[in-house]
C-alpha positions as CSV (number, residue, x, y, z in Angstrom):
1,X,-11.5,4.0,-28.9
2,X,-8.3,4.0,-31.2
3,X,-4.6,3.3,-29.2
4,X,-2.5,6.1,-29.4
5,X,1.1,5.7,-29.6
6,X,1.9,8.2,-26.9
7,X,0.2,9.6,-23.6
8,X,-1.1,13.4,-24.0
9,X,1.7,13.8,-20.4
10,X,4.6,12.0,-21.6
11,X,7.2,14.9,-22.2
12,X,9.3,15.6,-24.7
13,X,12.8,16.1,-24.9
14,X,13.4,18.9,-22.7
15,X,10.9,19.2,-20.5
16,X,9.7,18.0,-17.0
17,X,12.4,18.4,-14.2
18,X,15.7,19.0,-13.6
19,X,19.0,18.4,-15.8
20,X,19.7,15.4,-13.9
21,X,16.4,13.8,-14.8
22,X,14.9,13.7,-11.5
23,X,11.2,14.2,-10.4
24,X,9.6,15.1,-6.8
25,X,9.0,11.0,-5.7
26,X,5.4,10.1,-5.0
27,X,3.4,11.1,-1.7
28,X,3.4,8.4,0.1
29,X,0.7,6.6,2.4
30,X,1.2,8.5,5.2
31,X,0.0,11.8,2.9
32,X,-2.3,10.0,0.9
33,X,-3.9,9.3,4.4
34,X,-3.3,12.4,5.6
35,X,-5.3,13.8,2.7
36,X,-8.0,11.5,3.3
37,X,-9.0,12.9,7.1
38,X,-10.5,16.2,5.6
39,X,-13.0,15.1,3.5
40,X,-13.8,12.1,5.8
41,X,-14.6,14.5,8.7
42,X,-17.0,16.3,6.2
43,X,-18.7,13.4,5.8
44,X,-19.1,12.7,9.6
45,X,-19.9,16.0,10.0
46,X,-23.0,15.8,6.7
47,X,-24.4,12.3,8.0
48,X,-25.1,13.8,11.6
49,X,-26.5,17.2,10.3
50,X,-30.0,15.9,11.4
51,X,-29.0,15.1,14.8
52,X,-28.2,19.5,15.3
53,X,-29.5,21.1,12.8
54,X,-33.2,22.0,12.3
55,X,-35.9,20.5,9.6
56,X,-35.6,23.7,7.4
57,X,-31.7,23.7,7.3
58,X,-31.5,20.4,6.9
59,X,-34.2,21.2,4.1
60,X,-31.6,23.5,2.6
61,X,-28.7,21.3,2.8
62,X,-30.5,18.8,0.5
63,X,-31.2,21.4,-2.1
64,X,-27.6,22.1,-2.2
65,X,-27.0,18.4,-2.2
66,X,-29.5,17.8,-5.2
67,X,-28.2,20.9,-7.4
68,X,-24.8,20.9,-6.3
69,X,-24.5,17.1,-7.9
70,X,-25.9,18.9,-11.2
71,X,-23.1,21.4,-11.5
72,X,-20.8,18.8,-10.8
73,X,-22.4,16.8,-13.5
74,X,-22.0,20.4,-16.1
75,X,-18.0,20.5,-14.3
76,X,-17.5,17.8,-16.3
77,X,-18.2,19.4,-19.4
78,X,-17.3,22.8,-18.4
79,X,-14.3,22.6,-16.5
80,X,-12.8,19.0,-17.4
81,X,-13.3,19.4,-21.1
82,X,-13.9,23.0,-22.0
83,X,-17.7,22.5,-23.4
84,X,-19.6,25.3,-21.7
85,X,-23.1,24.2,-22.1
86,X,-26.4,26.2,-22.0
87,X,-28.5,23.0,-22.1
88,X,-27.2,20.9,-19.4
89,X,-30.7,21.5,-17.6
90,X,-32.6,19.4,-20.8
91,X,-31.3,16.5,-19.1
92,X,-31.9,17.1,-15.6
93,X,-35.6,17.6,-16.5
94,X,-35.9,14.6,-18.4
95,X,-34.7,13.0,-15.3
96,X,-36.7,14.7,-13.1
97,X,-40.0,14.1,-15.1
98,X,-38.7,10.0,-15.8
99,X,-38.7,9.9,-11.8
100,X,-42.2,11.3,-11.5
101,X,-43.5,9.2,-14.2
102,X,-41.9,6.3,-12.7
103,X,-43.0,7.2,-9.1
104,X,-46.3,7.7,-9.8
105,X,-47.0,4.9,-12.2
106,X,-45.0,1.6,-11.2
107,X,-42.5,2.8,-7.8
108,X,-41.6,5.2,-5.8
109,X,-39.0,3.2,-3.9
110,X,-35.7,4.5,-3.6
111,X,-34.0,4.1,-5.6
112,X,-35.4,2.9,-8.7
113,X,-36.8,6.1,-9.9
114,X,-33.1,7.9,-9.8
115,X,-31.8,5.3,-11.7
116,X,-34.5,5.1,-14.4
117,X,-33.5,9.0,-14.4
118,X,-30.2,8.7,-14.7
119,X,-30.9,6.0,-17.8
120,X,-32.9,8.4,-19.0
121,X,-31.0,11.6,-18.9
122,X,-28.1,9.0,-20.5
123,X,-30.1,8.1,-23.4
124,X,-31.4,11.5,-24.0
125,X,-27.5,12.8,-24.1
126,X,-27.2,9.8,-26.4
127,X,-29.8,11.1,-28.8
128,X,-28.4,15.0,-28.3
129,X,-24.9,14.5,-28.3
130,X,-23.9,13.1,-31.2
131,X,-24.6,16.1,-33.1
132,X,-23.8,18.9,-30.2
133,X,-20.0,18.2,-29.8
134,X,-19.2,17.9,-33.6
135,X,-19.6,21.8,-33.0
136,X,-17.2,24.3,-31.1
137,X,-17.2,27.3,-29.6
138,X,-20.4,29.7,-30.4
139,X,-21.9,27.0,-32.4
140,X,-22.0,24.7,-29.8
141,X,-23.8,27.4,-26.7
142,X,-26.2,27.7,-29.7
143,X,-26.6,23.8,-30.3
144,X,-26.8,23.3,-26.2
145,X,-29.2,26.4,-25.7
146,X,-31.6,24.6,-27.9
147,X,-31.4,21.5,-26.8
148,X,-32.8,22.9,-23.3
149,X,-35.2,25.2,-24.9
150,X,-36.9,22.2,-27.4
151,X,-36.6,20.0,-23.7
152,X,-38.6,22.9,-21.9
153,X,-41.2,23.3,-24.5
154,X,-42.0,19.8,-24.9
155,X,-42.8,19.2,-21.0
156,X,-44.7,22.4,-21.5
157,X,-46.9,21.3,-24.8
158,X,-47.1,17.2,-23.8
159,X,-49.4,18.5,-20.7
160,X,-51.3,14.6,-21.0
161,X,-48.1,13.2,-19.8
162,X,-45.9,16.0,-18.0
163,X,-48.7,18.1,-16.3
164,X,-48.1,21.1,-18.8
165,X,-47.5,24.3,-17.3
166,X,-49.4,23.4,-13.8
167,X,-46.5,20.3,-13.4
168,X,-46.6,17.5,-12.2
169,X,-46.6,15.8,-8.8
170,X,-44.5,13.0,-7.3
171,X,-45.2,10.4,-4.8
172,X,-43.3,10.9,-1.2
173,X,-39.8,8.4,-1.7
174,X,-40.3,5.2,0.1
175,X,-38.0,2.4,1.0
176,X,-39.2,-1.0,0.3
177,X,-43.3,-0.9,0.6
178,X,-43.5,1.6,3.8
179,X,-42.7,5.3,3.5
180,X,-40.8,7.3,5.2
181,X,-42.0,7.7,8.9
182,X,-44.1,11.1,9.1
183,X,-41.3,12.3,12.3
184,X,-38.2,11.2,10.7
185,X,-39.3,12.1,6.4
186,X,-36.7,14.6,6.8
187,X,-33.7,13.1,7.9
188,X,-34.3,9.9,6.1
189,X,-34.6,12.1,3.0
190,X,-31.3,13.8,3.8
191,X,-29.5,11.0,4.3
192,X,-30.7,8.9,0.8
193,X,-30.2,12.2,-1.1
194,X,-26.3,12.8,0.5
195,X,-25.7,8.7,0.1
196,X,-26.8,9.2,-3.9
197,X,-25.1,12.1,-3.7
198,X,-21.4,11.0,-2.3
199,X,-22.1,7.7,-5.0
200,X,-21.8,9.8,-8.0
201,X,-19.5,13.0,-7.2
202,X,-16.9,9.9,-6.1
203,X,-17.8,8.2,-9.7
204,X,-17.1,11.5,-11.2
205,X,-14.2,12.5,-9.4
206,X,-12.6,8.8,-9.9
207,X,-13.2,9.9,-13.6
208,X,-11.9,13.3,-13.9
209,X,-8.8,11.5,-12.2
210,X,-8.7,8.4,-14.4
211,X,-6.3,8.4,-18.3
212,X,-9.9,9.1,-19.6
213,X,-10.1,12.0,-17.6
214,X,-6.2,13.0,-18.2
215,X,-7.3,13.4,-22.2
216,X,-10.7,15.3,-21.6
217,X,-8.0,17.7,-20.1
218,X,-6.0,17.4,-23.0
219,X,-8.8,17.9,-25.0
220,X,-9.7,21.1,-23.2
221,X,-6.4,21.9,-23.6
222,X,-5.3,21.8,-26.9
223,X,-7.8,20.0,-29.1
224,X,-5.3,20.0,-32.5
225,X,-2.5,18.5,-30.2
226,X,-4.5,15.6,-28.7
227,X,-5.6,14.6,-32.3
228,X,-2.0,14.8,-33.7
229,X,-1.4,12.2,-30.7
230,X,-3.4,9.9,-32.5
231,X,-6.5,10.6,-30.1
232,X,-10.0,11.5,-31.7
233,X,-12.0,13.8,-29.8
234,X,-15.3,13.9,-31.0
235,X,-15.5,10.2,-29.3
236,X,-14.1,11.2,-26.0
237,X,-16.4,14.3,-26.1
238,X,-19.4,12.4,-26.5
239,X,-18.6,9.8,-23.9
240,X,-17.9,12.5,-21.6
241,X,-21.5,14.2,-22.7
242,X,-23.0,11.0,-22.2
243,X,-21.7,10.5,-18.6
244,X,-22.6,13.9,-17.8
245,X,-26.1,13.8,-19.0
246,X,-26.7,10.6,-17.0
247,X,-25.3,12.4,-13.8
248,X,-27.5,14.9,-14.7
249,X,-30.4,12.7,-14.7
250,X,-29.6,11.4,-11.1
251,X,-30.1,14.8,-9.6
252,X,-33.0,15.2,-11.3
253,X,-34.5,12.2,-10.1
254,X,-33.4,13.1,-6.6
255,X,-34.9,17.0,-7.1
256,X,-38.2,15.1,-8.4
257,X,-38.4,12.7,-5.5
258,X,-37.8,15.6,-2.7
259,X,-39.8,18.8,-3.9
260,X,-42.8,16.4,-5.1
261,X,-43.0,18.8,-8.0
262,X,-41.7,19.0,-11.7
263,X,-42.3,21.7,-14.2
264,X,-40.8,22.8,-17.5
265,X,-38.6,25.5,-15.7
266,X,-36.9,22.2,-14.5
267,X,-35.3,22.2,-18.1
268,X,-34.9,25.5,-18.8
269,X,-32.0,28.0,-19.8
270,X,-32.5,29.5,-16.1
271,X,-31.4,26.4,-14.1
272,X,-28.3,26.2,-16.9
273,X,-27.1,29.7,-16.3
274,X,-27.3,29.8,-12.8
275,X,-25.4,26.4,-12.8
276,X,-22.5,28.1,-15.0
277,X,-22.4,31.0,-12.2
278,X,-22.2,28.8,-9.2
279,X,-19.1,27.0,-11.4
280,X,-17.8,30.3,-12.0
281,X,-18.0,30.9,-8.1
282,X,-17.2,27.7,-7.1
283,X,-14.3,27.3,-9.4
284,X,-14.7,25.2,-12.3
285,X,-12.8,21.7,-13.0
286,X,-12.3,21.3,-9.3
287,X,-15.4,19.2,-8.9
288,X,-16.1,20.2,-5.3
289,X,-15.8,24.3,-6.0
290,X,-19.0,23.9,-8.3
291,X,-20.4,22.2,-4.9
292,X,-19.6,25.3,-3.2
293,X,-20.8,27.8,-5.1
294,X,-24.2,25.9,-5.5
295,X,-24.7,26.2,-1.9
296,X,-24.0,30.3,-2.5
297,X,-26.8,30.3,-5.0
298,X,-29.3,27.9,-3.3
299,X,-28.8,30.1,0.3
300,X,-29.7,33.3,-1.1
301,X,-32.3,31.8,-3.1
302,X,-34.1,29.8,-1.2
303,X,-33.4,31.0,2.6
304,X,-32.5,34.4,2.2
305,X,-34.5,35.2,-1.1
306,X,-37.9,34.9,0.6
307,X,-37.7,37.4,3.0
308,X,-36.3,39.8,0.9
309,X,-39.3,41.0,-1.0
310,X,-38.4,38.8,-4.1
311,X,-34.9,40.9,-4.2
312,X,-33.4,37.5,-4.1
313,X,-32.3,37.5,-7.5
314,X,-30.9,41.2,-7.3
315,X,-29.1,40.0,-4.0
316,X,-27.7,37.1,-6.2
317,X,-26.3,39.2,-8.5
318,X,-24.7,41.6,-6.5
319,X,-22.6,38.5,-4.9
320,X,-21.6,37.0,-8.3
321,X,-20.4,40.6,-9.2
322,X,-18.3,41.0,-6.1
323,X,-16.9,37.4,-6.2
324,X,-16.1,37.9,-10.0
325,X,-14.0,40.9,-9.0
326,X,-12.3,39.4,-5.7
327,X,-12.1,36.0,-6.2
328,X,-12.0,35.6,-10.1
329,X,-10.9,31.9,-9.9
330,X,-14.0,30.9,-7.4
331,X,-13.6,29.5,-3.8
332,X,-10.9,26.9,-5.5
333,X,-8.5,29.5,-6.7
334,X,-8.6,30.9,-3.4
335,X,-7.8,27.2,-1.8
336,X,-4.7,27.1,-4.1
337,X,-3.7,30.5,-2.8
338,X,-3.2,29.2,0.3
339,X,-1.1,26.1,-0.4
340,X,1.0,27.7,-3.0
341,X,3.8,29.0,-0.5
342,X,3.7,25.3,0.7
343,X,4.6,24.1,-2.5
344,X,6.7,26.3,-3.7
345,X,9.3,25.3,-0.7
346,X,8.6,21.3,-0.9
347,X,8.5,20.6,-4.6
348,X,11.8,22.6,-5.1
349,X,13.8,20.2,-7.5
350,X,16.9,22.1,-9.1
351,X,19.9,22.9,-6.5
352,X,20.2,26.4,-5.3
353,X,16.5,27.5,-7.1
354,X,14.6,27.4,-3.9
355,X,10.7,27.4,-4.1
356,X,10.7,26.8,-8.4
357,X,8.7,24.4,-9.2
């Protein structure tokens, strides 16, 4: 990728703080450590789910796990660089069918099947990519739409390899030569699928954070500006496409290993959609909103929607409506909310403004 002479956050003349040049000083360790004891107690709290909750939940909590990675994967896209795609499913079914293949056929020990599906969902944005984000806007739904649909089709017309339309079946993970003990599949399960699982959202979060990330946001942006820097898009966009697609291909291997099932709906426009809703409801570029509003979607779904006389759908919609409407920047908006005051009063910098930013 080409140097550019400036950074897309340096400012100008002008800008930034106050007259006298100064800037709010770094948080320091303490606060940086500080920070760190919330998500670390949700991490206790996940790795000892088995020990209180029962099989089902803890059933349920690795769905979210599984799809919740997957939005994260289309966050990167959708929220870090403004391409909302209609595709992003295409690559979690080839990952999901490159796990079954290589389940059935060489290994099913964990956890070389995920990353043959995360190589796989890689090359496959590889092949798809190139061409996809050399479009915008309309153009590039369009491109990404049939992308998934050509994906869906040909797990549904190569049935000698993918099953066709009756699927096809995975072998139970294992670990080493011995699967999972019959008393414990569950919780052994779990716990590879949230280790997998807290791997890649901190690979994607350390992206989204990194100068790579800093210009996908420029990018998203303002696309003209970034290029005047001396950036060219089209090749951080199709890194970033890449990445996502491989991401992509990890929960898919993970879904594959767990429900012991792939079909062409795997890869198809419905499991895109819904994925853009729950980013909607999470809040997207945030990483971890996505993560939230995939548990929304897989709870009604899958706990709620069977007992409801296939109304789950209907139920589904009624709570995307009511969060567009109350919360219309997601769980995440409402998060910054409730540290805003907060702010406002500690990153005061210009005498006698108190609580400007």
């Amino acid at each position: 990728m080409s140097a550019p002479a400036q950074s897309p956050t340096t400012a100008g003349p002008g800008t930034g703080s106050s007259a006298a040049g100064t800037a709010p000083p770094p948080p320091g360790g303490r606060a940086r450590l500080l920070g760190a004891v919330p998500p670390a107690a949700v991490l206790l709290l996940l790795v000892l789910v088995p020990f209180f909750v029962a099989q089902d939940g803890t059933n349920i909590l690795t769905r979210i796990l599984i799809f919740g990675l997957f939005a994260v994967s289309l966050d990167l896209l959708v929220g870090i660089t403004g391409l909302p795609s209609l595709g992003h499913a295409a690559y979690f079914g080839v990952g999901a069918y490159t796990a079954a293949i290589v389940a059935d056929n060489w290994t099913p020990s964990a956890p070389v099947p995920v990353l043959m599906a995360a190589g796989a969902g890689a090359v496959a944005a590889v092949l798809t990519g190139w061409l996809a984000v050399r479009s915008h806007g309309v153009f590039f739904l369009m491109l990404t739409l049939a992308i998934g649909e050509i994906t869906a089709q040909l797990a549904l017309r190569l049935d000698g390899v993918t099953g066709g339309s009756n699927g096809m079946s995975v072998p139970s993970v294992r670990f080493g030569s011995e699967p999972f003990d019959a008393g414990f599949r569950v919780a052994y399960t779990y716990w590879y699928v949230l280790a997998v699982f807290v791997i890649a959202f901190a690979a994607m979060w350390l992206i989204a954070r990194s100068p790579f990330g800093l210009v996908l946001r420029g990018i998203r942006d303002n696309e003209d500006r970034m290029r005047s820097l001396g950036y060219t898009p089209f090749r951080y966009k199709y890194v970033v496409y890449i990445l996502a697609g491989g991401f992509a291909g990890v929960a898919g291997g993970l879904f594959a290993q767990v429900n012991r099932l792939v079909s062409p709906g795997d890869a198809g426009f419905a499991l895109s959609a819904i994925t853009l809703l729950a980013l909607v409801l999470g809040g997207a570029g945030t990483l971890w909103g996505p993560v939230l509003g995939m548990a929304v979607v897989v709870i009604v779904r899958d706990y709620y929607g069977p007992d409801l006389d296939g109304h789950g759908p209907l139920l589904l919609g009624i709570v995307f409506v009511i969060a567009v409407y109350v919360l219309p920047r997601g769980f995440a908006g409402l998060a910054g909310m409730l540290r805003t005051p907060k702010r406002r009063r500690t990153r005061s910098i210009v005498p006698g403004e108190e609580g400007s930013v």
